[in-house]
C-alpha positions in Angstrom: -41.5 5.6 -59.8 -38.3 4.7 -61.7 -36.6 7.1 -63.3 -35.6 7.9 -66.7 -38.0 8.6 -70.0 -40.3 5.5 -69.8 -43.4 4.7 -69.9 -43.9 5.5 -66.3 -43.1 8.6 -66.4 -44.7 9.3 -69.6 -48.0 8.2 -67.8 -47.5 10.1 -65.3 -46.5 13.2 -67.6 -50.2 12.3 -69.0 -52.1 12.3 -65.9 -50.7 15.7 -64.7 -51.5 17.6 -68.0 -55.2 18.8 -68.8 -54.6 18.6 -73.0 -57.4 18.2 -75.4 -57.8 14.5 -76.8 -56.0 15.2 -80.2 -52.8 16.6 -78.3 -52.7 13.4 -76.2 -53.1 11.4 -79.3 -50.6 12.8 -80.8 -48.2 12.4 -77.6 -49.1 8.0 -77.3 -48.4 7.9 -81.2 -45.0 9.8 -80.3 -44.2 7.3 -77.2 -44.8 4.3 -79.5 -43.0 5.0 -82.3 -40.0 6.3 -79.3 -40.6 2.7 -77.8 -40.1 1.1 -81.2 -37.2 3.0 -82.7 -33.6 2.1 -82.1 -30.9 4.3 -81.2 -29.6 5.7 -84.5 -26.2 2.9 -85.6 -22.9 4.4 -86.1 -23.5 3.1 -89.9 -26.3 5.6 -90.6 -24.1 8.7 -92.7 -25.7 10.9 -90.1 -24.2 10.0 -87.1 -20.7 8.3 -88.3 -19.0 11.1 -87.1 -20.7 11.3 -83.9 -20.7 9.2 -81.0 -23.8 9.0 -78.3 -22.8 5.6 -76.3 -22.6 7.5 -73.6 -26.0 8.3 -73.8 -28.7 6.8 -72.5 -32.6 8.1 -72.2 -32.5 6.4 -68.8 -30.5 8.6 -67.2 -33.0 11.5 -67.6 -36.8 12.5 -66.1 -38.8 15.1 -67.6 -37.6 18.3 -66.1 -41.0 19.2 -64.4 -41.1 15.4 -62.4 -37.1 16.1 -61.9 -37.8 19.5 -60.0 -40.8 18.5 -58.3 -38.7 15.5 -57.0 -36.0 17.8 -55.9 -38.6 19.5 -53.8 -37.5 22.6 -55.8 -40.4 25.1 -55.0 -39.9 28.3 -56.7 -37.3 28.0 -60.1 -33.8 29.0 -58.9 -33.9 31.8 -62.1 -31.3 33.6 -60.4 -28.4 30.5 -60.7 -28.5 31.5 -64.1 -26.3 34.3 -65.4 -28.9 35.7 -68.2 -26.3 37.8 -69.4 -26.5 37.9 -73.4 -29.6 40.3 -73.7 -30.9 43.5 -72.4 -34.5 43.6 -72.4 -35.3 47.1 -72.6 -37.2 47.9 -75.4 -38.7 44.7 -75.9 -42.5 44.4 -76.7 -42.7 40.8 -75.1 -40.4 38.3 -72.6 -40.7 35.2 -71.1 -38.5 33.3 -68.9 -38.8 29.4 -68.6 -37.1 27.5 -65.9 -37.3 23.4 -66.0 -39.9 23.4 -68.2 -41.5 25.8 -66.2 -42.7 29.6 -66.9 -41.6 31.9 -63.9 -42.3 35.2 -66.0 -44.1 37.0 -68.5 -44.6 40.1 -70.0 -46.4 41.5 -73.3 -47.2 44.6 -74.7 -51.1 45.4 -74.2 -51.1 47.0 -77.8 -50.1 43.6 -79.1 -52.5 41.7 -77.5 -55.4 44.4 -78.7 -53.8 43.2 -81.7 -54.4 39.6 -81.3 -51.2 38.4 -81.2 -50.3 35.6 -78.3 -47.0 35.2 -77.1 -47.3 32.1 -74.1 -46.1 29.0 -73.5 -46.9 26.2 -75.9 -48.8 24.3 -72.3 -51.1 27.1 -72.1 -51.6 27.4 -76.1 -52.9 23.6 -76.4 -55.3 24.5 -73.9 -56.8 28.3 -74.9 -56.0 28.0 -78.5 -56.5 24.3 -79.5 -57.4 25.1 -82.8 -55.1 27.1 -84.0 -52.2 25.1 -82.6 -54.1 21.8 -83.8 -53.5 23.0 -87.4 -49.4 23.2 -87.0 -48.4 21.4 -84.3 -46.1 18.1 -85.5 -46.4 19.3 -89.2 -43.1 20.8 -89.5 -40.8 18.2 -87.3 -41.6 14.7 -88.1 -42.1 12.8 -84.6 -41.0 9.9 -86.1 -37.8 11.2 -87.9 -35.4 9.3 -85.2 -35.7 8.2 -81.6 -34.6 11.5 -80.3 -37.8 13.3 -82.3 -40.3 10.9 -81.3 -39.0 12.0 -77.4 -39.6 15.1 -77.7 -43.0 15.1 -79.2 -44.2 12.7 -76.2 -42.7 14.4 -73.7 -42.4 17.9 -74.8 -43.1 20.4 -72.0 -42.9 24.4 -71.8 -41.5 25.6 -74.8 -42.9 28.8 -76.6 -45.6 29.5 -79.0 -46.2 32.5 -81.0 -49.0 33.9 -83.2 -49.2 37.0 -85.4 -52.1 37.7 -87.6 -52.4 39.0 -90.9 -50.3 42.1 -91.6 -49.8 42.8 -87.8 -46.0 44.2 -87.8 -44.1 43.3 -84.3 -41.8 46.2 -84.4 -39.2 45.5 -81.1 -38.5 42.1 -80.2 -39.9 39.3 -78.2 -37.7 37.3 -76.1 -37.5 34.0 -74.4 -35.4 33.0 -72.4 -35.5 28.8 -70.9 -33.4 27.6 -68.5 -32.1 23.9 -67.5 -31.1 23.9 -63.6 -32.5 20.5 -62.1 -29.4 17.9 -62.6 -30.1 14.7 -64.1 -33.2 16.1 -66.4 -34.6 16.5 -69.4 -35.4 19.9 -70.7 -38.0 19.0 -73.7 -39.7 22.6 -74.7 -41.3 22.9 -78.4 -41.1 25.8 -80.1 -43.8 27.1 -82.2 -43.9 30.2 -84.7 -46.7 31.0 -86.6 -47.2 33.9 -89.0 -50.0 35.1 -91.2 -49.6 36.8 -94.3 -47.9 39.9 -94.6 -47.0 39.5 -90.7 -43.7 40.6 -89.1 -42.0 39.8 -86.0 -39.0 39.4 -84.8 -38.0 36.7 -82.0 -34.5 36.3 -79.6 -34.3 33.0 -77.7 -31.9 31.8 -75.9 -31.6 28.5 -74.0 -29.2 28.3 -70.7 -28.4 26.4 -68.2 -25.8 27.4 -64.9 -22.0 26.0 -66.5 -21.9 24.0 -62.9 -24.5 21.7 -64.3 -23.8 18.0 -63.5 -25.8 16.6 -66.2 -28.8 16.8 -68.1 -30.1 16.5 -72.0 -32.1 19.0 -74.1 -34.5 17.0 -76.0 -35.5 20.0 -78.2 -37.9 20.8 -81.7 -38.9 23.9 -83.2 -41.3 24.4 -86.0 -41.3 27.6 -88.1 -44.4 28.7 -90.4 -44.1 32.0 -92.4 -47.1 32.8 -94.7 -47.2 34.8 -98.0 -45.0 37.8 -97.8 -44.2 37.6 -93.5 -41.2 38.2 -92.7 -39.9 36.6 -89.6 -36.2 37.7 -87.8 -35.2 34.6 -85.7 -32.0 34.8 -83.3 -31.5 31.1 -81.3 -28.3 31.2 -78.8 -27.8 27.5 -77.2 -25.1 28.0 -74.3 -25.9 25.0 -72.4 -23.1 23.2 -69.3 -20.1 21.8 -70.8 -22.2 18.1 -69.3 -25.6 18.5 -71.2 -26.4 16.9 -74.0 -28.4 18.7 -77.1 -30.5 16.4 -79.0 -32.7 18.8 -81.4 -34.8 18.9 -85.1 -35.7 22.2 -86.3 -37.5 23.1 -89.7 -39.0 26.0 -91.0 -41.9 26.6 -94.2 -41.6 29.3 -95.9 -44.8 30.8 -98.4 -44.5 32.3 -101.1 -42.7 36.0 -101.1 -41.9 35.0 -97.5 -38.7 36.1 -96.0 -36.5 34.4 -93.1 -33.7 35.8 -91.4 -32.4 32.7 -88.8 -29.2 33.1 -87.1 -27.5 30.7 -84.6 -25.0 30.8 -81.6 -23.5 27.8 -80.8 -21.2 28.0 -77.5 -22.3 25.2 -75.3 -23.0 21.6 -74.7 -21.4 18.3 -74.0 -22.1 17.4 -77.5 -24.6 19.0 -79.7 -26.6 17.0 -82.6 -29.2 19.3 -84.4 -30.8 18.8 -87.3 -32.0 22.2 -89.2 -34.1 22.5 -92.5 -35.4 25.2 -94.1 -38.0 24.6 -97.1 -38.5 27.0 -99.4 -42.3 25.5 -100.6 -43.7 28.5 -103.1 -42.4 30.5 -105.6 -40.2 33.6 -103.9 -39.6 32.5 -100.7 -36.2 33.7 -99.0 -34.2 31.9 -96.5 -31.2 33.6 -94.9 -29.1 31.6 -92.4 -26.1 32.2 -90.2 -24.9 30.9 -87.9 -21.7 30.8 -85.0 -20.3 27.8 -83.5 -17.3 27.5 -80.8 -16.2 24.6 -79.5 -13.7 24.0 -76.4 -12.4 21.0 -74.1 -13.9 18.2 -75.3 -17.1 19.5 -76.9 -18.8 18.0 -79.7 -21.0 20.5 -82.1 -22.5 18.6 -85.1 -24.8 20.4 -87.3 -26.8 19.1 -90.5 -28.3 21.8 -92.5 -30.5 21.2 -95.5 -31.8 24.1 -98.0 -35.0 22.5 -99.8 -36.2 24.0 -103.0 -39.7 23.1 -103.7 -40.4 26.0 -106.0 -38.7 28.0 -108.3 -37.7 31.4 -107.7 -36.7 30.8 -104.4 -33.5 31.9 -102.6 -31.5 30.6 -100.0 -28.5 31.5 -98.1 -26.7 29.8 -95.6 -23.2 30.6 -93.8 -21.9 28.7 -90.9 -18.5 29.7 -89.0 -16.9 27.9 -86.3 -13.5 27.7 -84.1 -12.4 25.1 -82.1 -9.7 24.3 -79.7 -8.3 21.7 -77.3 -9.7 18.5 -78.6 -13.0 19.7 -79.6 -14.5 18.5 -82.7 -16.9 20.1 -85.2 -19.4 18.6 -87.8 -21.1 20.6 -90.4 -22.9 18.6 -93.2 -25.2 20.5 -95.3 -27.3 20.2 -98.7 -28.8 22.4 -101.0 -32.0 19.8 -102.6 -33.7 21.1 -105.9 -37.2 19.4 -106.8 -38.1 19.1 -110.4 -39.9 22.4 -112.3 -37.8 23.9 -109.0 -36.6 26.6 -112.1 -34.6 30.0 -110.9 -33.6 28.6 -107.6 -30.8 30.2 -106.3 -29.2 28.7 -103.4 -26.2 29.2 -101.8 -24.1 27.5 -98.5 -20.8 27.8 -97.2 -18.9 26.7 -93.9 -15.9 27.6 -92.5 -13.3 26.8 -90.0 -10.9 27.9 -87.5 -8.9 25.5 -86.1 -7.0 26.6 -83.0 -5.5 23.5 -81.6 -3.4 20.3 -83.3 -6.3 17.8 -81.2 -9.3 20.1 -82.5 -10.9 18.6 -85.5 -13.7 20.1 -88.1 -15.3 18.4 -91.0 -17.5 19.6 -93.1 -19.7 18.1 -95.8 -21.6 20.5 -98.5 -23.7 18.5 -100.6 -25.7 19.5 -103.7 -29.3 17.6 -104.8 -30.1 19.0 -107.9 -33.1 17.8 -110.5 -34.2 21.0 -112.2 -32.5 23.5 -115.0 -31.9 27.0 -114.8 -30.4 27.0 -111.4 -27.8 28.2 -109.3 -26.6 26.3 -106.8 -23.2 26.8 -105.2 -21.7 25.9 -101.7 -17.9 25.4 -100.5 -16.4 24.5 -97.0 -12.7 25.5 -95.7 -11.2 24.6 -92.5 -7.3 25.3 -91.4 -5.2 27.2 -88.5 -4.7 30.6 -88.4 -2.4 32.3 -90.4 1.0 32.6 -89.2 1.4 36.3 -91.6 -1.4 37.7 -90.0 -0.1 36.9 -86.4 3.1 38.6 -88.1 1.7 41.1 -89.4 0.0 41.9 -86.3 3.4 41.3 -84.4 5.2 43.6 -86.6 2.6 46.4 -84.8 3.3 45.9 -81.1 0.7 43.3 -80.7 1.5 40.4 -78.5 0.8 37.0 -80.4 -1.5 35.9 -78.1 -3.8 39.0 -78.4 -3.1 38.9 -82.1 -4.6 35.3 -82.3 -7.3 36.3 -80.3 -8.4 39.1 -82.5 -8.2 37.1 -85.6 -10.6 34.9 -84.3 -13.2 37.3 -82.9 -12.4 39.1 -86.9 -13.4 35.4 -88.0 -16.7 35.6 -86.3 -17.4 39.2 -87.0 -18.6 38.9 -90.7 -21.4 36.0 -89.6 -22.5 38.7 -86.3 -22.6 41.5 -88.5 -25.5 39.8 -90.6 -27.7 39.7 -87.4 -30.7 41.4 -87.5 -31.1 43.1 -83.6 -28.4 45.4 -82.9 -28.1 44.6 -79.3 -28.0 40.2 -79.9 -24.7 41.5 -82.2 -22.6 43.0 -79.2 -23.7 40.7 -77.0 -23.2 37.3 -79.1 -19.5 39.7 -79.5 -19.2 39.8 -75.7 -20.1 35.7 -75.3 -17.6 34.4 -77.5 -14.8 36.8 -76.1 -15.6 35.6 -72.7 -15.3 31.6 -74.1 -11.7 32.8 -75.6 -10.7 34.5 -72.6 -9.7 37.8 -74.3 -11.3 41.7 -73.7 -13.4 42.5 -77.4 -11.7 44.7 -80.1 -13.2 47.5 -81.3 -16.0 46.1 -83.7 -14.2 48.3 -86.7 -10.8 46.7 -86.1 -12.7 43.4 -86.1 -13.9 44.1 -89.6 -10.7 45.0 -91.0 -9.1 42.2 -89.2 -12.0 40.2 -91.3 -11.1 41.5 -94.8 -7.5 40.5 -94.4 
């Protein structure tokens, strides 16, 4: 078989899955429209300022065929440093390697309670209904070329279900690692909560830095029903040579509340498009996220805060640093339907630019067609300030540990907002060990914030 993401190995992908007939429908109208698409043009506003020639879908097999052709019996778990979470306390884990699940774990009290925490392979299968109803509703397949790939070749990957007023009170983590070189790791995520649920969800997606090569060709769908409240924690620190290639959208309900927050440290380039809609009256949307960018790394994020009701809130607050000859892209909008009255939106994106090669730009953008609204964003980037690294000086600290410490104070207003105490001082430790510098004390990073 030839390699790459073709329609060999889609067949093949086919033949070695036992899905239901609608799941397999949906995958051939997936391929097609992959087949079909171009490669987005360096025209299209959306990828002007990013460049994927380099890229090519060829270079890539599923990450299941990839393994399997590297003979690679058991997952190699261990060649990955999971190092950003400690799982005691949790009520649920799982660990995904290749597209593969090597370990699982969930609370018997939660399961009594119906809830099901498995891989989204196993969910088609044992809950074909349920998944039926959601699956492909939130991401488009045929958004781009890079969606439609994903949703025909989408393996692994996470689903989760809580019913009506079950409260999850620890988290759940996942964990999903990308060791086979030259593959594509393609896992779906899929959140579901009833009304009145609560849960609260940690994933992070890895792969070892020594990496070769390799593309995440990722998608995650987010429904939270009336009055559920859903924390959400995604940390992407991926080899400096893999690509990230991802849509993610969430629906809100009415009186639903979303807490998402993002860590951004790794990747050859990064393109991810995230949406939150807001669809009935009182639904909250909270978003923050962290983004730092070294070498030669490319990080480009498009945001979009979608107001389909009034009386909705949203809140979004993205903050990056970048040195070397890294580059950063942030382009958000805030859109406001019509009879959208009371929305209150809000977006803002800042920069810290550590290098005279690094580059950030960032585009806020505002879509407004209903009264009674209030709708603000703003975007800053620049170095840092030469009076703080004074000021800092002037108290027996070196400038290179002054610098460092600005930075990490930079950061430290986005981590504060995070909703699981132990994510916070570990996302702290991550990007100290990306500076190169031991952590401050997280009180002198909140003064050193405030200045």
């Amino acid at each position: 078989m030839s390699g790459g993401l073709n329609r060999d190995s889609f067949q093949q992908l086919l033949q070695e899955r036992d899905e239901p007939d609608w799941c397999r429908r949906l995958r051939q109208q997936a391929f097609d429209a992959f087949e079909q698409l171009p490669m987005p043009p360096r025209s299209h506003e959306e990828w002007r300022r990013t460049d994927i020639r380099l890229f090519s879908f060829d270079r890539f097999r599923p990450a299941a065929l990839a393994a399997a052709a590297a003979d690679q019996a058991e997952p190699p778990l261990d060649s990955v440093t999971l190092r950003l979470f400690d799982r005691t306390g949790v009520e649920g884990h799982r660990s995904v390697v290749d597209g593969r699940e090597v370990s699982r774990s969930v609370a018997e009290q939660l399961q009594r309670r119906g809830v099901i925490f498995c891989s989204m392979d196993e969910a088609v299968r044992e809950h074909s209904e349920l998944v039926g109803r959601y699956l492909s509703r939130a991401v488009d397949p045929t958004y781009d070329k890079f969606a439609a790939a994903h949703a025909a070749f989408w393996a692994g990957g996470t689903f989760l279900y809580v019913p009506r007023n079950v409260v999850i009170e620890a988290p759940l983590h996942v964990v999903s690692a990308l060791t086979v070189p030259a593959a594509a790791e393609t896992g779906h995520v899929l959140v579901v909560l009833d009304e009145g649920a609560e849960a609260t969800l940690f994933i992070e997606l890895l792969s070892p830095p020594t990496l070769e090569t390799g593309v995440h060709l990722g998608a995650t769908e987010l429904f939270v029903g009336r009055g559920a409240r859903l924390k959400l924690v995604t940390v992407q620190d991926l080899s400096l040579n893999v690509w990230n290639f991802a849509h993610q959208r969430a629906i809100c309900h009415a009186d639903a509340q979303l807490d998402w927050s993002i860590g951004v440290l790794g990747s050859k380039l990064s393109k991810v498009n995230q949406e939150v809609e807001l669809r009935e009256r009182g639904a909250e949307a909270d978003v923050h996220g962290v983004m730092f960018a070294r070498q030669r790394q490319h990080l480009s994020y498009h945001t979009r805060q979608w107001h389909r009701a009034g009386a909705t809130r949203s809140d979004l607050l993205f903050r990056g640093a970048l040195t070397d000859r890294a580059r950063i892209v942030w382009r958000g909008m805030i859109r406001v339907e019509p009879g959208a009255l009371r929305t209150n939106a809000y977006q803002r994106n800042d920069n810290l630019v550590l290098s005279d090669h690094a580059r950030a730009d960032s585009i806020p953008g505002l879509e407004i067609e209903a009264d009674d609204v209030r709708c603000t964003h703003g975007a800053t980037a620049g170095h840092v300030d030469p009076e703080q690294v004074f000021y800092m000086q002037s108290r027996g600290v070196e400038r290179d540990e002054a610098v460092h410490m600005i930075v990490e104070g930079f950061f430290t207003e986005v981590i504060q907002r995070i909703a699981i105490p132990s994510v916070r001082a570990a996302l702290r430790a991550a990007v100290a060990e990306k500076l190169g510098f031991p952590l401050a004390a997280p009180e002198e990073a909140l003064e050193l914030a405030s200045l």
